[in-house]
VOBAVEX-326412 format. One line per field, with one value per residue (C-alpha): residue in three letters; x, y, z. Coordinates in pm, 1 decimal. Example, Ala and Ser with C-alpha at 12.3 -4.5 7.8 and 13.67 -1.06 7.14 Angstrom:
2
r (ALA/SER)
xx (1230.0/1367.0)
yy (-450.0/-106.0)
zz (780.0/714.0)
end
This chain:
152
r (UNK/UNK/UNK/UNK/UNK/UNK/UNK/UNK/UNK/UNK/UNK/UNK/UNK/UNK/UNK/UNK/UNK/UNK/UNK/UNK/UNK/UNK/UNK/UNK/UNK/UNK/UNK/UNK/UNK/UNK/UNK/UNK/UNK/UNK/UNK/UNK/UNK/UNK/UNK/UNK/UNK/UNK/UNK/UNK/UNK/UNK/UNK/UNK/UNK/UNK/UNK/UNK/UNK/UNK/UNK/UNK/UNK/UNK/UNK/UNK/UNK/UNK/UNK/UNK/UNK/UNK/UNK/UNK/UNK/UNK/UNK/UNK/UNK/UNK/UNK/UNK/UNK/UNK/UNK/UNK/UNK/UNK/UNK/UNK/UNK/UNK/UNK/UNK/UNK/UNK/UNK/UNK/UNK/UNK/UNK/UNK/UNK/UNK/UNK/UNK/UNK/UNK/UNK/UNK/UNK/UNK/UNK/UNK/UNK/UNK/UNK/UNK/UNK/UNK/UNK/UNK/UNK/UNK/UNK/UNK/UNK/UNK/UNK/UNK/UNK/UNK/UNK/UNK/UNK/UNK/UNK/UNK/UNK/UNK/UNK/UNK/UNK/UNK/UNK/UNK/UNK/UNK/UNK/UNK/UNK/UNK/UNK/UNK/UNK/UNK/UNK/UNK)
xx (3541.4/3237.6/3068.8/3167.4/3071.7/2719.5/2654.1/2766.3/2629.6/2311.9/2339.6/2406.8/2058.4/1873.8/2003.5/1919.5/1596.4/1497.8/1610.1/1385.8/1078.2/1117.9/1127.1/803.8/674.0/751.1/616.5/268.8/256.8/260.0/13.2/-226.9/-133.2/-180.6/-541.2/-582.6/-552.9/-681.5/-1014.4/-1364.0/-1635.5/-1991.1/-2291.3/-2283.3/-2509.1/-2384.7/-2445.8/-2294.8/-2085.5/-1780.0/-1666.4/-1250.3/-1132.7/-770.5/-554.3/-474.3/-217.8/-264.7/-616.7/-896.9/-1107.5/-1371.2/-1299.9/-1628.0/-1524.8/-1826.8/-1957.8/-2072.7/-2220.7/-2158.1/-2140.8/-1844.1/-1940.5/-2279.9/-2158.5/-2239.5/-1919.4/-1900.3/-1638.2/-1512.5/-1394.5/-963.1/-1005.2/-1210.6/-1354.1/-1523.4/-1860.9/-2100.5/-2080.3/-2308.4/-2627.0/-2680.9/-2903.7/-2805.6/-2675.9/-2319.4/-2058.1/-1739.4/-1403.5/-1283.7/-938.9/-1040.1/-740.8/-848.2/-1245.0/-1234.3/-1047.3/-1254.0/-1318.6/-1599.4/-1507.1/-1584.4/-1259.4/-894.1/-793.7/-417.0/-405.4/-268.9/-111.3/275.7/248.0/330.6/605.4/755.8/705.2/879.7/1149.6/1207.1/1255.3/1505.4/1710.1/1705.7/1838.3/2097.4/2244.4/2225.8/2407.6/2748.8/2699.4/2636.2/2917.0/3166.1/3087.5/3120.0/3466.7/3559.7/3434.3/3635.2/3936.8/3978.3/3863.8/4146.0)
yy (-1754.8/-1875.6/-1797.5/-1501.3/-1360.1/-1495.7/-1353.8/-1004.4/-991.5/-1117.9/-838.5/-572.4/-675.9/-678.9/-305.8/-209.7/-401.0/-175.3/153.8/33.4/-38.7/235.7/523.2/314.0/341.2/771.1/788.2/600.2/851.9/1141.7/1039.8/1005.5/1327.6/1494.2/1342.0/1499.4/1817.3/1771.6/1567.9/1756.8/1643.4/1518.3/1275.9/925.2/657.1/298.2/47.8/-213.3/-359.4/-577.3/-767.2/-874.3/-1093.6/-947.0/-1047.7/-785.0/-856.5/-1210.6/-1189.1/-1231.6/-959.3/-884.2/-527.6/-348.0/-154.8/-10.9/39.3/420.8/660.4/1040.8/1301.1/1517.9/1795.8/1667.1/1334.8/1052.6/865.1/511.8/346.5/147.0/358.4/296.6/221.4/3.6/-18.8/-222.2/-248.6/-63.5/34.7/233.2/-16.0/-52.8/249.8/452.0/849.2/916.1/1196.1/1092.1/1238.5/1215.1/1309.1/1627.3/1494.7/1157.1/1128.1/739.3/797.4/805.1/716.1/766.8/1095.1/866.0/718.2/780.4/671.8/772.3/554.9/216.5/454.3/297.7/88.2/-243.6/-124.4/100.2/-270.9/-445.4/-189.8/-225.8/-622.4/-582.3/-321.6/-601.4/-890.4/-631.1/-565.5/-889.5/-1071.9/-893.9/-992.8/-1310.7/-1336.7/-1171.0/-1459.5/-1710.3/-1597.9/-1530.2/-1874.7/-2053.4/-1850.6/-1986.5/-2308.9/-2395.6)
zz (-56.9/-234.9/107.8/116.1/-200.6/-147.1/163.4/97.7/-248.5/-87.7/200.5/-145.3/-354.4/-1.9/50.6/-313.2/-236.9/107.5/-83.5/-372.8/-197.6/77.8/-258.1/-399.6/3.2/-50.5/-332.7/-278.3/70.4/-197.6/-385.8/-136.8/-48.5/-419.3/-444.4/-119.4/-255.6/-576.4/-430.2/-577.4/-334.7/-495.9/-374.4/-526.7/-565.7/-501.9/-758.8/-608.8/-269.5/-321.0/-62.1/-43.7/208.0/314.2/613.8/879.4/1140.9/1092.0/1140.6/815.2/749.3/490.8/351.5/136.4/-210.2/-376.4/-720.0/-782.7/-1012.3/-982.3/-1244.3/-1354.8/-1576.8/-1653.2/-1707.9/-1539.5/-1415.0/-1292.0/-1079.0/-785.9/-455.6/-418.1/-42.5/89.1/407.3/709.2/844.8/871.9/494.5/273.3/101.6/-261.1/-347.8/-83.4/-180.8/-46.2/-42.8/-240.7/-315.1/-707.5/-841.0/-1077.1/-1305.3/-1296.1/-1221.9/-1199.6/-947.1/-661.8/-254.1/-0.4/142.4/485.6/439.9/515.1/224.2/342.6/598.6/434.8/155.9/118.2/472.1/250.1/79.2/346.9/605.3/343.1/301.7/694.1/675.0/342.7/545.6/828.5/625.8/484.4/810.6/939.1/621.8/633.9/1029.4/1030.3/719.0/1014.7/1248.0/1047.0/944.7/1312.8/1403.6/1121.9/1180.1/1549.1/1469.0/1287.7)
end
């Protein structure tokens, strides 16, 4: 019995879980897709490279954000691009064209960069595995109970 309940109510937060993160997965998409559309296009100068060491498919890789200034309205604006990207990247000094959200001008990315394409991948991954270990709970909870049944 105690089984039971554990398994199934395991199997219930794990589908709550996968709905959860596959709405966060949506929404994140959207987003991407807003600034998109919202995106004013101006020439930056980069202050400054930061390197992050991520892991992609198992594998390290060093992934470049940068520092820039731009103006909006006359005023000078300085911030660090949302997507990051691989070599070869822009140097420190160099003039570039960026995208800035015209709601939010902090907001910003090189306009070289898809900045959609990671947009919700973690979530909507994670999502896919919770849905997984949903199914598979009441499943292996139905064996077990088989198994028992004719063991007896």
């Amino acid at each position: 019995m105690i089984l039971s309940v554990v398994m199934l109510g395991a199997a219930g937060v794990a589908l709550v879980l996968s709905v959860v993160l596959a709405l966060r997965g949506v929404r994140e998409r959207k987003a991407a897709d807003s600034f998109t559309e919202r995106a004013v296009v101006t020439t930056a100068d980069v202050l400054e490279t930061r390197p992050k060491d991520v892991a992609m498919s198992g594998e390290p890789v060093t992934i470049y954000f940068h520092l820039v200034r731009y103006e909006v309205d006359g005023e000078p604006v300085t911030a660090e691009t949302m997507s990051g990207m691989e070599p070869p990247i822009p140097h420190v000094g160099e003039r570039v064209e960026v995208r800035y959200d015209s709601t939010h001008p902090r907001r910003v990315v090189l306009d070289q960069v898809d900045h959609r394409m990671g947009a919700g991948a973690t979530a909507l991954g994670l999502a896919r595995v919770m849905l997984g270990v949903a199914v598979s709970l009441p499943v292996a909870w139905a064996l077990i109970v088989l198994i028992t049944e004719f063991a007896v």
